[in-house]
N, C-alpha and C positions, 0 to 999 in steps of 0.2 A: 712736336717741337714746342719748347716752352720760352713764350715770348714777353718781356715782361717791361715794368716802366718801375725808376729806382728812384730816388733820392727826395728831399723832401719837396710838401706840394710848390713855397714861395721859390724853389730855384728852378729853372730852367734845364729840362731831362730829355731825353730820347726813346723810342719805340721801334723798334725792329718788327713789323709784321711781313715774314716769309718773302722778303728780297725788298719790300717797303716799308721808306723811311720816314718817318712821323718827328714831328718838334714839340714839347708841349709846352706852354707861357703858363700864365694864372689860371685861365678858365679854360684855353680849350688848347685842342691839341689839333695840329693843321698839319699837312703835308709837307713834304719838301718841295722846293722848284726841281730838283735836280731828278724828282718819281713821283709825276704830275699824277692825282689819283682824286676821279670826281666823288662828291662830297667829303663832311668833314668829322671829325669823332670827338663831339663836347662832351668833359667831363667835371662834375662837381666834386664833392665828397658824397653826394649820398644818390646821384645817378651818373647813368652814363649812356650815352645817344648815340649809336651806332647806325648810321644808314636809315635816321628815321624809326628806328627800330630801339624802344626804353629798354632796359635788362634794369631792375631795382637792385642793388646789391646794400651788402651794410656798410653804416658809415664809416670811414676808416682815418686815422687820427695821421697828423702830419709825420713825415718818417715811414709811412707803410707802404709796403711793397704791391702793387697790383699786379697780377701774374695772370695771362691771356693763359689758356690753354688752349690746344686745336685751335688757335687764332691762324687767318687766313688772310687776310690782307685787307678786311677792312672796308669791301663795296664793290663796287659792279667794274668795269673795265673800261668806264668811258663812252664817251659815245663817239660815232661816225668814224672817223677816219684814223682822231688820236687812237681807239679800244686797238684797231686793226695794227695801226703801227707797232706799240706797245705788245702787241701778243707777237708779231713777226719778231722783233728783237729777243723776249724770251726764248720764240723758238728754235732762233739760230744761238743762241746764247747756252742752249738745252745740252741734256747729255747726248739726248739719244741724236739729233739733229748733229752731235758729234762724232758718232756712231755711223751716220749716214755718211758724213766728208771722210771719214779715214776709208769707208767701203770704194770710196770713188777714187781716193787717192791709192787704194792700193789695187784697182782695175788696172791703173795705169803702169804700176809699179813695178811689173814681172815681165819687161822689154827682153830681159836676158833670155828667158825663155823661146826668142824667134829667132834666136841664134842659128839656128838648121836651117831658116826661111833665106835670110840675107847672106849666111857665110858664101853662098857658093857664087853668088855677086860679089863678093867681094875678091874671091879667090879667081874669078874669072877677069876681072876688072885689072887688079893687080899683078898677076900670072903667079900665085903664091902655089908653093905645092902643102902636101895634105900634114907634113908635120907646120910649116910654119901656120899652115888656117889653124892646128891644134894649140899649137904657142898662143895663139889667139883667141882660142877657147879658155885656156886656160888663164889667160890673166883677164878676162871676160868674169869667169869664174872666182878670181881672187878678189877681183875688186869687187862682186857681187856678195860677197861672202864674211870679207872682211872689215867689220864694222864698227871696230873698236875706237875709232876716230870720231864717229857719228857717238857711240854712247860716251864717251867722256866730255864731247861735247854738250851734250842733252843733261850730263849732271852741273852743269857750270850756266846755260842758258836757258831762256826760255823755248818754249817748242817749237813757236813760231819762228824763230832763228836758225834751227835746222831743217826745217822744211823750206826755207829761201834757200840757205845751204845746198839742199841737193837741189834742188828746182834750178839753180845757176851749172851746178856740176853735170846735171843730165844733158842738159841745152849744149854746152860747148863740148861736153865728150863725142854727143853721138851726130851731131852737126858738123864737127868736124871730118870723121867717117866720111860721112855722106858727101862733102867739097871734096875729099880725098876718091872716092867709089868715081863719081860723075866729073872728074879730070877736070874740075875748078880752082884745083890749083895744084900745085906739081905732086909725085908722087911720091911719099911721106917713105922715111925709112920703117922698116918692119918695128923697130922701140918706136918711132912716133905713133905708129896705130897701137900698138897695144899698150900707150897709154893714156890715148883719147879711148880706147875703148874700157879702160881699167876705172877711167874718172867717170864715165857715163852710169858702167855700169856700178861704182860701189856708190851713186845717188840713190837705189834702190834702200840701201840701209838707212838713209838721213832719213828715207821716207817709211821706212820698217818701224824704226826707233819714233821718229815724231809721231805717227799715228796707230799703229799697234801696241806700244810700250805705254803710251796715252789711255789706251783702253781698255788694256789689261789694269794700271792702277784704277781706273775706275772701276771697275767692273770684278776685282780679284775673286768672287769666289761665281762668277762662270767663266773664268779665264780660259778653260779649253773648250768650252762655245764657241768664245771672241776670239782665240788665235783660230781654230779653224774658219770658222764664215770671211774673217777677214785678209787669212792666206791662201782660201777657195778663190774670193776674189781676186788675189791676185794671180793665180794656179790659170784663173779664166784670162787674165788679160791678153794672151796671145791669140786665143780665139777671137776678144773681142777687137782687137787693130788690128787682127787680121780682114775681118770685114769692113769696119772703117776706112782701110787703106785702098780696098777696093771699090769702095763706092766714091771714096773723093780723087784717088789719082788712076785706078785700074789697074792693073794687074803690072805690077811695075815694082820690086822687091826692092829697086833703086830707093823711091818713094817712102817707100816704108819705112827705109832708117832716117827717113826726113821727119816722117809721123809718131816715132820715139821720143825724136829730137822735141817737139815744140808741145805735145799734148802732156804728156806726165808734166812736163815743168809749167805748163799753164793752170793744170788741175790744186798743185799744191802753190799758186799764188793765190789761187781765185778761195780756196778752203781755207789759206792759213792763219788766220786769226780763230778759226772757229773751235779749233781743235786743241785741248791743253785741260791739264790733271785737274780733278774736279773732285771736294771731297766725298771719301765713300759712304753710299746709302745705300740702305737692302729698299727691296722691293718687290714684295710679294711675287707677281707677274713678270719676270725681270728674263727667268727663261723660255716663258712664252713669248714674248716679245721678240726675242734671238731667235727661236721658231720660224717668229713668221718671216723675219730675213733670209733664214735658209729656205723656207717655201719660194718666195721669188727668185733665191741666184739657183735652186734646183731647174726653175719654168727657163730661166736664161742659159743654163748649161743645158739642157734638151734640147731647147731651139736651135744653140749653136750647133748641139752635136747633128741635128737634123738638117739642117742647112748645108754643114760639111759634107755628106754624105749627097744631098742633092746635087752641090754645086757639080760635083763629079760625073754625076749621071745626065745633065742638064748644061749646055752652057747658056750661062747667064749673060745677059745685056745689063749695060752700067744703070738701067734704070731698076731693073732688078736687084745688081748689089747696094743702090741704093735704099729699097724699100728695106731689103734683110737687116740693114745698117740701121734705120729708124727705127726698126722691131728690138732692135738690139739697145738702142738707146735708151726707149719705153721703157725695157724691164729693168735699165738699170738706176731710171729711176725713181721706181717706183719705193724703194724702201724710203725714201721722202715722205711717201704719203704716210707710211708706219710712224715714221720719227715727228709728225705733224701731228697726228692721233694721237700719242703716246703725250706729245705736250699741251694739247690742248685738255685734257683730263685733266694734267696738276694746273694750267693756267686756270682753267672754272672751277675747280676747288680751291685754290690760290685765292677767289675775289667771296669768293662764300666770309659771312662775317663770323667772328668769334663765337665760341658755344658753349664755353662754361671760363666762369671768372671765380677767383679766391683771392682772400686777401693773408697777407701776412703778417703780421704783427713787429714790431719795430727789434725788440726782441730774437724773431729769425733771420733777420738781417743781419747783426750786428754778429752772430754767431755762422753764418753764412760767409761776410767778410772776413774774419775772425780764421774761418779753415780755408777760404781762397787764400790769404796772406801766409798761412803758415805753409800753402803747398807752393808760393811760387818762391818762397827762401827756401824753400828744399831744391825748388830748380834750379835755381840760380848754384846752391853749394856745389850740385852736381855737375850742373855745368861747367864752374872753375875749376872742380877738381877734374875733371874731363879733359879740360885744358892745360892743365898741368902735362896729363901725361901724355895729349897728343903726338909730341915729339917722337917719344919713342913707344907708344902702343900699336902705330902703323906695323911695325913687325916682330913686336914680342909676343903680340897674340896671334902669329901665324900656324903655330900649334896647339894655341888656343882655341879650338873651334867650339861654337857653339850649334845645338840641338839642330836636326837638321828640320829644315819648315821656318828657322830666326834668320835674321837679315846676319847676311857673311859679309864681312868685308870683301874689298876685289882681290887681293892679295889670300887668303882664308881659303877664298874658293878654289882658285885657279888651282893652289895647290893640295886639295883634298882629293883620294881616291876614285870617291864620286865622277869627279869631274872630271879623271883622267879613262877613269871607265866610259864615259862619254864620248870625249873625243874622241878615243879607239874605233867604237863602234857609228862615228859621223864619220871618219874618217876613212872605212869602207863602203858603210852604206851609201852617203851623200856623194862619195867618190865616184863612186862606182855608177850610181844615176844620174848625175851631171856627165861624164865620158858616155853615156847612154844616149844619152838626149841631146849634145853636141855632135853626132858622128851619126844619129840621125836618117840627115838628109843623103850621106856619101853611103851610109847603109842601103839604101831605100834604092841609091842609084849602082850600086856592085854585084844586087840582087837581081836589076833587069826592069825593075817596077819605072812606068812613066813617069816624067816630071811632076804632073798636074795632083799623080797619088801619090808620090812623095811628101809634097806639100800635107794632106789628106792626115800621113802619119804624124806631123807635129804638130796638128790643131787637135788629133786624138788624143796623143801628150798632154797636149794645155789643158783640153777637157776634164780627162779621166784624173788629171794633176789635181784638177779641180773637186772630183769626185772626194780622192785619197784624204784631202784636208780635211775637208767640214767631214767626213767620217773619222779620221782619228780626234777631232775637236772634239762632235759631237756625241759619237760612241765613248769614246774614252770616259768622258767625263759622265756619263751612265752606266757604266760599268764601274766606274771610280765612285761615284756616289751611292750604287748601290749594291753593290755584289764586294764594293771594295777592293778593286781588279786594280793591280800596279800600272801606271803606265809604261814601263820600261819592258814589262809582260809582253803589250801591245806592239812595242817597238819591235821585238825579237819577230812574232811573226811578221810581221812588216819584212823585213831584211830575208826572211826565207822564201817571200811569195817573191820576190824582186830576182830569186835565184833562176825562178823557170822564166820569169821575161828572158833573160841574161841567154838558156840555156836555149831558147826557142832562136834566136839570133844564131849563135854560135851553128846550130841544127837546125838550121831552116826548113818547113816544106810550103808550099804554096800556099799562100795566105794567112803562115803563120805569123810575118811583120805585122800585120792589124791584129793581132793578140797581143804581141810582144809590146805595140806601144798601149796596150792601155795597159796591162801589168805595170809596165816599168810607170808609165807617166802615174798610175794609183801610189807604189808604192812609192816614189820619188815622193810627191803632194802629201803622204801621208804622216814622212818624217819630221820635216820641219815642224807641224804645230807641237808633235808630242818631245820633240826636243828644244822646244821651247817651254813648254807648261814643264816637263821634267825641272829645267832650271828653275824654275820660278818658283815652285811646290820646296824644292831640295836649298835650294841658299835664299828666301826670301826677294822682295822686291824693290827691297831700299836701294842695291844696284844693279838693278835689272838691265837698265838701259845698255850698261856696258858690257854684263856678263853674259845677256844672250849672245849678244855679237862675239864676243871673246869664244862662246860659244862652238859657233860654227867657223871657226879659221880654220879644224880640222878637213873641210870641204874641199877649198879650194885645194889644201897640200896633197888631199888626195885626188883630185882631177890631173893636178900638174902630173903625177908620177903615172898616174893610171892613163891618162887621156893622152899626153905628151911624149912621156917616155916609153911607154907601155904599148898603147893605140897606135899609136900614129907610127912609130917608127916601126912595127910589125905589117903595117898596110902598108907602108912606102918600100920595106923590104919585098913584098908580095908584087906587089906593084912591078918594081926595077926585073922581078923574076920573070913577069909575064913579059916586060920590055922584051929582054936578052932572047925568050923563044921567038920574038919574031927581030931576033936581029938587031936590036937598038937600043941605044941607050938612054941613058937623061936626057943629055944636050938634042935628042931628037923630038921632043915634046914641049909641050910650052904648060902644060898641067898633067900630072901624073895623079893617072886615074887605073885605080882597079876595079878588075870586072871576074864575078865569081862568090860561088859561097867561100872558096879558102881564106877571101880576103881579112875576113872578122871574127875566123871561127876561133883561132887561138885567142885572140886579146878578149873575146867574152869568155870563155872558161874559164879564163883567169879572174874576171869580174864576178862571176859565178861563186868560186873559190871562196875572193875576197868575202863577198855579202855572207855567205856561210860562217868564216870566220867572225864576222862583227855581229853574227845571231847569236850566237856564242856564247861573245863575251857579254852581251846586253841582256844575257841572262845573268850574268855574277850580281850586276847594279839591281836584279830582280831580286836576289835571295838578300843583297845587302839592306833592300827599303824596303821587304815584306811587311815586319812591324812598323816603320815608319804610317803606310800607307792604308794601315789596319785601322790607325787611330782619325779623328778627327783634324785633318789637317785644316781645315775653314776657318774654325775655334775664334780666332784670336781676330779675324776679320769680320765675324757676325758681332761679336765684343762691340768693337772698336765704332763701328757704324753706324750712322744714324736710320730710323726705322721711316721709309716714306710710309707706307701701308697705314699704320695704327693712328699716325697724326692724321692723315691728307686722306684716307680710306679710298687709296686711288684707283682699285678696279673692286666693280661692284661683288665679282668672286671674293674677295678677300674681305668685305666688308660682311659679306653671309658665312664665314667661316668663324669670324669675329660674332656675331651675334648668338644669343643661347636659343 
C-alpha cells in the first residue's frame, strides 16, 4: 500500500499510515487524538525520525511529494492497557473476526430445519390433521425461501439494519408459536400460525442476506469456500439447539420453539455492528485460513453426529446434556481463536515502522494531478450521461444482456434462460428435499421406529446437511479452480444421488430410514451453496443480495405443490383408507395418523421422478456455461483488489515465495 504526505512543506497536510491518522505543522508531524499512537514522527527537509530510529534521505525542495512505501503505522502499539484495547477494537473491526460473527449467526439461522422435531407438538397440541401440519410446512418453507424483501432491503440500507430486521421478525414469529403450542393464549386460526410461522421463519434470509452476502463481497474469489462453511454452519444448527435445548429446558420440544424464539435473535443483536462490506484484498493464505474453519465445524459435526448416536443408546441425565452442550459451545467457538491469529499478524506488521521512502519531484505531482482531474471529469460526464438515460435504461436493456461473469441488472437476470434453467431445476430439487425433511418425523413414525429414533433421523439430516454444504463449497471450488469442473456439472449429480434417498423411503427395508436421511439431508445441504455461487459466478455481484434470494422462490413453490398438494393429501387419503377397514371415519379421531409402508411410497416416487427430471435439465445450464467456466472467471476481482501479502508480507509462507 502506497502511503504518502502531499502538499507543500508551510501548509498544513495529512498522512494516512494503514488505518492511522497523522497531522503534520512546520516541523513535525503528531498524531491524531481521535488514533492515539505512542511516539511521534519528526521530519525536516533533510531527515526524518521515525521511532527513534534516523532514515537520511535527500533533501527535497517545497512542493515535493514523500511517498512511505510498505509503511506500517509508524511505532509499537502502546503500552499497558491502551496497546490491548486498540488491538481488541481492530479485531472485532477485522474481516476475519467478521467472518467469525456471520459463522455464529448462521449456527443459529437454520431453526426451519427442526421443523420434524416440534411439528408433531404442535399438531398434537392444536388437533391439526397431516395436510394442514403440511400447509404449515409449507409456508414455514415459503417464508424461509423467500427473500426478496430481505435483498432489496440490503440494496437501500446498511447491513446492520437487516439483521435487527430479522432478529425482531424471528423473535415475534416463533414466540408467538410457542404462546399459541403451551395455551397462553387462545387458539390462533390455522392463517394466524402460518403466518407467525411464515415471519419467523423468512428472518432466516435477513440473516442469509446480512451475513453471507457480507462475505461472499468480501471474500469473492473463494466465494464457494465461504457459501459452503457458512451454510454447513447453518445445515449444523439443528443439531446444535438441539442439544442446547436439552441441557437448559430438557427434553421438552414445547421449549424448543421458545429456544428459536430468543437465541438467533440475540445472536444477531449481540454481532450486528461487526459484520458489513469491506473493501476486497487478496491474501496469499486466504484459503488456508477457510481451512482451518472447516477443520473445526468438521471436530463439531462428529461430535454432534457422535453424541446423537449415544444419546440413543444411553440415557442421559440433564447433567450430562449439559456437559455435551458445553462441548458443543467450545467448538463453536473456537474459530475466534483463528480470526484473533489471523489479526494479530496484520496488527504487528501494522506497528512495524516504514522500510523504504522516495521522493518525488514537484514536477510528478503536477502531472499526477493533471490525470486524476482529467479522470474524474470523465466521471462525472459518465455519470450525467448515465443519468440521463436512467429513466428509461431500467428496461430497454432487458435484452441487452451483458457477458455472463458482469453485474446483470435484477430485471436482465430474472429474465435470462440461465436463470430460468435454474429455477426449473430448484424447483425440483429443493422441492423435493424440503417435502423430504418436513415429513420426516411422520415418516419415521408410519414405519414403526420409536419416538426417541425419530428424533435421531432429523439431527442425521441436520448433520449430513452439514456435511453436503462445505462439500459442494469446498469440492466445487477445487474442481472449479482446477480441473475447471462446471458447477452446474456438480449440481446434476447432487439431484441424482437425492434420487435413491427418495427411492429407499418409497422401498423401505429395515434400517434403510438411517441411510435415506443422510442421502437426502447430503444432498439437500449440498444445493444451496452451489446455487448460490452458480448466481453469483453467472450475473455478478453488484445484485447479489436480491438475486440469490430471487433465486431460490423456486423452493418453496415446489414444497407447496409437492409437500401440500402432493404429500399430504396422498397420506391423508391412505390414512382415511386404513380408518374405513376398521369401521371409522374422521370425525372418530382427533389426529389422523397412518401406519405402514403404503403410506409414503407413492408421493416418493414421485419425488424420485421429479429430482431425475431437474438432473436433467441442470445438465442443459452445463452445456450452456462449459466455455463460460473454461475461462478465468476470478480475472477481474484479482484486478480490482488490493494485494495484502506483497505490502504487509502477512504470512511468513508467502514472504519465502516472494524471496529469490
Amino acid at each position: 500500500m502506497l502511503l504518502s504526505i502531499e502538499g507543500k512543506y508551510k501548509k498544513t497536510c495529512s498522512l494516512s499510515l494503514s488505518y492511522t491518522v497523522f497531522h503534520c505543522s512546520r516541523s513535525k508531524l503528531i498524531e491524531s487524538p481521535k488514533t492515539p499512537l505512542s511516539g511521534s514522527l519528526i521530519f525536516s527537509p533533510n531527515t526524518i525520525n521515525i521511532e527513534k530510529k534516523k532514515k537520511k534521505i535527500t533533501p527535497f525542495s517545497r512542493g515535493s511529494k514523500m511517498v512511505v512505501i510498505n509503511g506500517n503505522g509508524g511505532g509499537g502499539g502502546g503500552g499497558g492497557g491502551t496497546g490491548w484495547f486498540r488491538f481488541a477494537v481492530h479485531v472485532v473491526k477485522g474481516r476475519w473476526f467478521s467472518v467469525f460473527a456471520s459463522l455464529l449467526i448462521m449456527a443459529g439461522a437454520g431453526a426451519t430445519y427442526l421443523f420434524g422435531v416440534y411439528s408433531k407438538k404442535i399438531k398434537s397440541s392444536l388437533g391439526y390433521d397431516q395436510s394442514t401440519l403440511n400447509l404449515l410446512g409449507f409456508f414455514k418453507d415459503f417464508g424461509a425461501n423467500v427473500g426478496v424483501l430481505s435483498g432489496l432491503i440490503d440494496e437501500v440500507t446498511p447491513t446492520w439494519f437487516v439483521l435487527l430486521v430479522g432478529s425482531a421478525m424471528n423473535f415475534t414469529g416463533y414466540f408467538m408459536i410457542w404462546l399459541a403450542v403451551t395455551g397462553k393464549i387462545a387458539k390462533p386460526k390455522v392463517w394466524h400460525m402460518c403466518l407467525y410461522i411464515c415471519i419467523g421463519a423468512n428472518s432466516q434470509n435477513f440473516a442469509n442476506t446480512g451475513a453471507l452476502v457480507t462475505c461472499v463481497k468480501n471474500f469473492p474469489e473463494s466465494r464457494g469456500v465461504v457459501l459452503g462453511i457458512l451454510k454447513g454452519f447453518s445445515g449444523l444448527s439443528g443439531a446444535v439447539m438441539t442439544q442446547l435445548y436439552l441441557a437448559i429446558y430438557g427434553n421438552d420440544a414445547t421449549n424448543l420453539i421458545l429456544l428459536i424464539a430468543w437465541l438467533p435473535a440475540a445472536l444477531s443483536v449481540i454481532f450486528v455492528y461487526t459484520i458489513r462490506t469491506m473493501k476486497v484484498v487478496r491474501q496469499n493464505n486466504e484459503l488456508r485460513v477457510f481451512y482451518h474453519f472447516l477443520y473445526v465445524s468438521i471436530v463439531l459435526a462428529l461430535f454432534l453426529m457422535v453424541i446423537n448416536i449415544v444419546e440413543k443408546q444411553i440415557a442421559f441425565s440433564h447433567e450430562a446434556y449439559a456437559a455435551s452442550a458445553t462441548v458443543v459451545c467450545v467448538l463453536i467457538f473456537l474459530p475466534l481463536g483463528i480470526a484473533i491469529r489471523e489479526e494479530m499478524v496484520i496488527w504487528n506488521l501494522i506497528q512495524q515502522p516504514p522500510t523504504e521512502l522516495k521522493i518525488e519531484k514537484p514536477q510528478a505531482i503536477i502531472s499526477s494531478q493533471l490525470e486524476e482531474s482529467k479522470t474524474e471529469e470523465s466521471k462525472t460526464e459518465k455519470t450525467e450521461g448515465a443519468e440521463e438515460k436512467k429513466s428509461t435504461a431500467c428496461f430497454e436493456n432487458i435484452c441487452d444482456k451483458p457477458e455472463r461473469g458482469e453485474d446483470y441488472t435484477i430485471l436482465q437476470a430474472l429474465t435470462s434462460l440461465d436463470m430460468g434453467i435454474l429455477f426449473i431445476a430448484t424447483f425440483c430439487g429443493l422441492g423435493s428435499s424440503l417435502t423430504a425433511v418436513d415429513n420426516l418425523g411422520q415418516i419415521g413414525e408410519s414405519l414403526g421406529y420409536p419416538a426417541h429414533t425419530v428424533s435421531s433421523f432429523v439431527s442425521l439430516v441436520s448433520i449430513w446437511n452439514y456435511f453436503g454444504r462445505v462439500f459442494s463449497g469446498f469440492v466445487s471450488e477445487t474442481l472449479l479452480d482446477r480441473y475447471k469442473v462446471p458447477r452446474p456439472l456438480i449440481m446434476t449429480f447432487v439431484l441424482l444421488l437425492s434420487c435413491i434417498g427418495y427411492l429407499l423411503i418409497a422401498f423401505p427395508t429395515p434400517g434403510s430410514l438411517y441411510v435415506a436421511s443422510v442421502i437426502i439431508g447430503f444432498s439437500f445441504g449440498a444445493q444451496l451453496p452451489l446455487l448460490f455461487a452458480i448466481i453469483s459466478e453467472l450475473f455478478g455481484l453488484k445484485h447479489y443480495s436480491t438475486l440469490f434470494n430471487c433465486g431460490q422462490i423456486a423452493s418453496p413453490l415446489g414444497s407447496y405443490i409437492m409437500n401440500v398438494r402432493v404429500t399430504g393429501k396422498l397420506y391423508d387419503h391412505q390414512a382415511l383408507k386404513e380408518l374405513a377397514k376398521k369401521g371409522m371415519d374422521r370425525s372418530s379421531v382427533k389426529e389422523l395418523i397412518c401406519i405402514g409402508v403404503q403410506c409414503y411410497r407413492l408421493p416418493f416416487i414421485i419425488l424420485a421422478c421429479l429430482s431425475l427430471f431437474g438432473s436433467l435439465v441442470s445438465l442443459i445450464l452445463v452445456v450452456r456455461t462449459r466455455k463460460f467456466y473454461k475461462s478465468d472467471i476470478y480475472k477481474k476481482f484479482r484486478e480490482n483488489a488490493d494485494q495484502i501479502e506483497p505490502d504487509l508480507g502477512l504470512s511468513n509462507q508467502a514472504t519465502q515465495k516472494r524471496s529469490p
